[in-house]
C-alpha positions as CSV (number, residue, x, y, z in Angstrom):
1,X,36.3,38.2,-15.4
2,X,34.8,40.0,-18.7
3,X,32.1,37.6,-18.4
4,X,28.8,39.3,-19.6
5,X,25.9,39.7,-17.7
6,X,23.0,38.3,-19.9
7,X,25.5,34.9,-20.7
8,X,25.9,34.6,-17.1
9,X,22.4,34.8,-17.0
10,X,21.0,32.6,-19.4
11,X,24.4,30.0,-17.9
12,X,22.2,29.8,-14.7
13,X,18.6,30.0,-16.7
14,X,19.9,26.8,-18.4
15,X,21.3,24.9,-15.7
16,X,18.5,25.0,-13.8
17,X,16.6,23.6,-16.8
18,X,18.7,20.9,-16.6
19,X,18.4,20.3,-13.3
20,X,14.9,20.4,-13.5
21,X,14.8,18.3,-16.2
22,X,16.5,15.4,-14.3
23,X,14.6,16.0,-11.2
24,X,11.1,15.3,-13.5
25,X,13.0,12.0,-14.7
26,X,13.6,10.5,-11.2
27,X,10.3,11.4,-10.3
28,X,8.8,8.9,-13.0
29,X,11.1,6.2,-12.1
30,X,10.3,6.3,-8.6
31,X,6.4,6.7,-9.3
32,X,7.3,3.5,-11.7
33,X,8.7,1.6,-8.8
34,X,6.6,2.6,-6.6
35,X,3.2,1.2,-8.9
36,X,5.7,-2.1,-10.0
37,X,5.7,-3.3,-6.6
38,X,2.0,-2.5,-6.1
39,X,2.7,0.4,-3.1
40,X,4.9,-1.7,-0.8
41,X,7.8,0.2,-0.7
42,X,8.3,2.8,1.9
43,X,11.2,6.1,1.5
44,X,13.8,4.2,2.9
45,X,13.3,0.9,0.7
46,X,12.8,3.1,-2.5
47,X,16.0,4.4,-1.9
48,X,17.3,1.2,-1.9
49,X,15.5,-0.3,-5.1
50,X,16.4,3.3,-6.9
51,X,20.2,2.5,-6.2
52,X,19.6,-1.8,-6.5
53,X,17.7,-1.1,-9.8
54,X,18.6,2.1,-11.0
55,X,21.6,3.4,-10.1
56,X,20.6,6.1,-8.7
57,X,21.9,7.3,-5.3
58,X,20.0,9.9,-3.2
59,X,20.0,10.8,0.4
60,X,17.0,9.5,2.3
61,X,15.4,12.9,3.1
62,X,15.4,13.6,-1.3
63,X,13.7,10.0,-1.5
64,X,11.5,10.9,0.9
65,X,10.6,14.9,-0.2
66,X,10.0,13.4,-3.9
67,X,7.9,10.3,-3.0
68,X,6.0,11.5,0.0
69,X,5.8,15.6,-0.4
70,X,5.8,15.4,-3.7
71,X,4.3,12.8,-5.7
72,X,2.3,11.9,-2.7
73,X,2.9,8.1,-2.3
74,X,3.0,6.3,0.6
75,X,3.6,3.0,2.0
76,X,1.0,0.8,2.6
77,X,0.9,-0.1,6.6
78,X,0.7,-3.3,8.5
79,X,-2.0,-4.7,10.4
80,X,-2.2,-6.2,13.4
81,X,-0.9,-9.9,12.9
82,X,-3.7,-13.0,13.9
83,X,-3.9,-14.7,17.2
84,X,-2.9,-18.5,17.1
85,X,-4.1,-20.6,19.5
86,X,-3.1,-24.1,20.9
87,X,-3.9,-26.9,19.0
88,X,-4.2,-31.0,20.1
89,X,-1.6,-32.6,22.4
90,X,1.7,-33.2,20.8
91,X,2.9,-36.7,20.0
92,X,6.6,-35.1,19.9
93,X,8.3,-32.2,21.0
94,X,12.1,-31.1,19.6
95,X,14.4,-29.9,21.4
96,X,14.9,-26.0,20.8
97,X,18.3,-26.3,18.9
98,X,18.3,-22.7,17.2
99,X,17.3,-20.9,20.0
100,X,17.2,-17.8,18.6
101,X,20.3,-18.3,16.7
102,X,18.9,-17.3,13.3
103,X,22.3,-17.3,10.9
104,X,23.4,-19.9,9.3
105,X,26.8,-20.5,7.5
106,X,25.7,-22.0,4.5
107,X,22.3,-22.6,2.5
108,X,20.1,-25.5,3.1
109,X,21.3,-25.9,6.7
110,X,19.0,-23.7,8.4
111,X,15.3,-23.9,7.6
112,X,12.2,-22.1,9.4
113,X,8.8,-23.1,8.9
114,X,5.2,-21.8,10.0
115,X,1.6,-21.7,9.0
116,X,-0.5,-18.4,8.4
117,X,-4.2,-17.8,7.3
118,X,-5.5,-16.6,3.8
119,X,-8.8,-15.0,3.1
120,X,-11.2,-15.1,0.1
121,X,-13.7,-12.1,-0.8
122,X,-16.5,-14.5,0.8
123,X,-14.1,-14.7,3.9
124,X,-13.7,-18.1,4.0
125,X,-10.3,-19.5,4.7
126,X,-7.6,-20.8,3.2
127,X,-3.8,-21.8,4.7
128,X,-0.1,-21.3,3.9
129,X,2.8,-23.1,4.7
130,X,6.0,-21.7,4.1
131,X,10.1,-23.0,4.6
132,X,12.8,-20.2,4.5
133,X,16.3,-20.4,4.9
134,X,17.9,-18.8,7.8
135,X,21.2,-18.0,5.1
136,X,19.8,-15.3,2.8
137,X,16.5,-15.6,4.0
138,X,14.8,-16.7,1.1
139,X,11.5,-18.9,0.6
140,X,12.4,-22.5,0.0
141,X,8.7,-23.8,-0.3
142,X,5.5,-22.1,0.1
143,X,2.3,-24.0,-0.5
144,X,-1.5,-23.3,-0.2
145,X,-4.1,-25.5,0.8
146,X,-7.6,-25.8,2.3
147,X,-6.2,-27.6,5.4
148,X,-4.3,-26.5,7.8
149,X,-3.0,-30.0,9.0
150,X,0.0,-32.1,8.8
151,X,0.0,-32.8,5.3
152,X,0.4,-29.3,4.6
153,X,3.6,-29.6,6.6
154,X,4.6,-32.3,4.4
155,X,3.8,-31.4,1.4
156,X,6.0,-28.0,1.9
157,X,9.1,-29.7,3.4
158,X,8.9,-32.2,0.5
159,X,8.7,-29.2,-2.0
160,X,11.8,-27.4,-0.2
161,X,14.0,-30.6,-0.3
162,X,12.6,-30.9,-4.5
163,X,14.2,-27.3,-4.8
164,X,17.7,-28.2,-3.3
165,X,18.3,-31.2,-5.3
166,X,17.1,-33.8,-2.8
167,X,19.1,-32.4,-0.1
168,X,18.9,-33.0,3.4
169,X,20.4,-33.0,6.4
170,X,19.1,-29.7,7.7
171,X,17.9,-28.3,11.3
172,X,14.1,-27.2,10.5
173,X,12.5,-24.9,13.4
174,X,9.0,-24.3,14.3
175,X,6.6,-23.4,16.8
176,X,4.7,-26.3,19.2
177,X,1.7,-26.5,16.0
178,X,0.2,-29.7,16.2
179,X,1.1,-30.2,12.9
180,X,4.8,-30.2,13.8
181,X,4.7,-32.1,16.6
182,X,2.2,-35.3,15.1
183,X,3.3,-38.5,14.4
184,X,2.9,-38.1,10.5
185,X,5.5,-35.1,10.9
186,X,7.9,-35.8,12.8
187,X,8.0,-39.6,11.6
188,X,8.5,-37.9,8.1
189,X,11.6,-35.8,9.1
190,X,13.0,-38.5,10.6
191,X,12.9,-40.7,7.4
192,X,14.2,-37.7,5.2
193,X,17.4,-37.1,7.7
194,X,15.9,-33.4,8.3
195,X,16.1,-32.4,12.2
196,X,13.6,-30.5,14.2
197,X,13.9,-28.1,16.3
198,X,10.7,-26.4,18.3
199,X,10.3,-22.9,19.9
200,X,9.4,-23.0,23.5
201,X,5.9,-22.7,24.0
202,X,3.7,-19.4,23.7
203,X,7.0,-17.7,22.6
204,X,7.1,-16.1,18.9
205,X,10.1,-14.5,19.1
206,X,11.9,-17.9,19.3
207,X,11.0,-17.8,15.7
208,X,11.0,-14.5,14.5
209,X,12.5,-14.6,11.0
210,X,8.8,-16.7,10.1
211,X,6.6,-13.9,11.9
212,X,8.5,-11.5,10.3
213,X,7.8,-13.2,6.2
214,X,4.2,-13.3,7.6
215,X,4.2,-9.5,8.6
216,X,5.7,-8.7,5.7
217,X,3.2,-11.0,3.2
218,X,0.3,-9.8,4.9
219,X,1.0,-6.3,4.9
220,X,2.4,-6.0,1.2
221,X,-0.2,-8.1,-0.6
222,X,-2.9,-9.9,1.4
223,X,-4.0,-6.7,3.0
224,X,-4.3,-5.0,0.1
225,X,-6.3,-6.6,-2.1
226,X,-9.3,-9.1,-2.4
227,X,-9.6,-12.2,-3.8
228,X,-12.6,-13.6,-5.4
229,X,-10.9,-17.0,-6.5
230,X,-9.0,-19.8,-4.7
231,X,-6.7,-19.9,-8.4
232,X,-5.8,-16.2,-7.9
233,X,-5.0,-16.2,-4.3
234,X,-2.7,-18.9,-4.7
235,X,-1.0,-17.6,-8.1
236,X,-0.6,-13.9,-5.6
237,X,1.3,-15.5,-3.1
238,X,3.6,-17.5,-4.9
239,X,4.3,-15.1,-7.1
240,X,5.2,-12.4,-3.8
241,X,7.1,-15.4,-2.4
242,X,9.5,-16.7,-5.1
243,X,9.3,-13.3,-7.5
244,X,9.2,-10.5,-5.5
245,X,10.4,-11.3,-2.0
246,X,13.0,-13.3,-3.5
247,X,14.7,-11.8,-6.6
248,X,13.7,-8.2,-6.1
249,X,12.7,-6.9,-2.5
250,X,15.3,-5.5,-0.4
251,X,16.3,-7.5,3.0
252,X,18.0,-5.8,5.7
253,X,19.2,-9.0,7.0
254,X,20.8,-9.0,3.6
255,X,22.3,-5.3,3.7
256,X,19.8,-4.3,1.2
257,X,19.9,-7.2,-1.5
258,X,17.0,-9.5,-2.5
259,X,18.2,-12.9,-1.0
260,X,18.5,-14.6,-4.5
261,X,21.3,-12.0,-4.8
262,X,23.4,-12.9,-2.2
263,X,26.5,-14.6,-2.6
């Protein structure tokens, strides 16, 4: 082909430069993503945020040679979630109207709630209450508080009905918690026009979607860190809930967008 040996040479020299070249720059970006979303996301989600953020599609076996061979970066795990136990006899059960039916064809028509536990550096306690919407799966409400009582409860669901313009109407499913069931509660759904529906009893799966937010809150950013101040704990966890899970995490419920992306 009269092509001479040294250019054909120096052809391959250079191309591999290039390649090189571009290899080092998708290693930065993921090692940037990877430190952004303070060492949450695994191979498989990186390849999503990579594509979501950057435009830049790689097989999952080259997301996971750069970020776990190669740079070394890893996932952070999940621990094993807290044991609830039964609280005061309930002055109203709902009848369970999801039942496991965890889709909803619209926003705001669908709500989940549930309570979790936060710990300060000193380990003493502190609560969470948060509403997400079966649609897109996105946190409605999420508020913090020293009590874990009914107030909370109210307090959230009045927050999540403040964030959809005063709307109401909606099916809102939890768990048996006292704080669902009292009189303060349920007397407040009533008034608002908001429906209740109750998992059967000792049965987390019947609410899932909230175990998983937990799972996922816990192992992202409460395990990871400490907090030596009620203001900081709080300002964490809001910030996961309405920034990160939100508007930038990738949901598989949501083929891979953040729910504030979905249509």
């Amino acid at each position: 082909m009269k092509v001479y040996p040294n250019a054909y040479y120096n052809y391959k020299k250079h191309r591999k430069n290039a390649q090189q070249k571009s290899k080092a720059s998708i290693l930065k970006v993921i090692e940037k993503q990877y430190h952004d979303a303070d060492g949450v996301p695994g191979y498989r989600m990186m390849k999503t945020l990579l594509i979501n953020n950057e435009k830049i599609d790689l097989s999952v076996q080259t997301v996971r040679k750069y970020m776990n061979v190669e740079l070394g970066l890893k996932s952070v795990t999940r621990k094993s979630k807290y044991v609830y136990y039964k609280g005061p006899e309930a002055y109203e059960i709902a009848e369970n109207i999801i039942n496991r039916e965890f889709t909803a064809e619209a926003r705001n028509t669908k709500w989940c709630v549930d309570f979790t536990y936060l710990f300060l550096a000193n380990h003493s306690k502190r609560y969470n209450c948060t509403i997400i919407d079966l649609y897109d799966r996105r946190v409605v409400a999420s508020v913090n508080g020293r009590h874990i009582n009914a107030q909370l409860a109210i307090d959230t669901l009045t927050k999540a009905i403040e964030r959809c313009d005063g709307k109401t109407g909606m099916i809102l499913h939890s768990d048996r918690g006292s704080q669902f069931t009292s009189k303060g509660f349920t007397e407040f759904c009533k008034n608002h026009g908001v429906t209740q529906s109750m998992s059967r009893p000792g049965c987390p799966y019947d609410n899932a979607p909230m175990e998983r937010y937990y799972n996922t809150l816990k192992a992202e950013l409460i395990n990871l860190r400490t907090f030596s101040t009620e203001e900081l704990l709080y300002q964490k966890v809001n910030a996961y809930a309405y920034g990160w899970y939100n508007n930038k995490r990738p949901h598989s419920f949501n083929n891979g967008l953040p729910p504030a992306k979905v249509a």
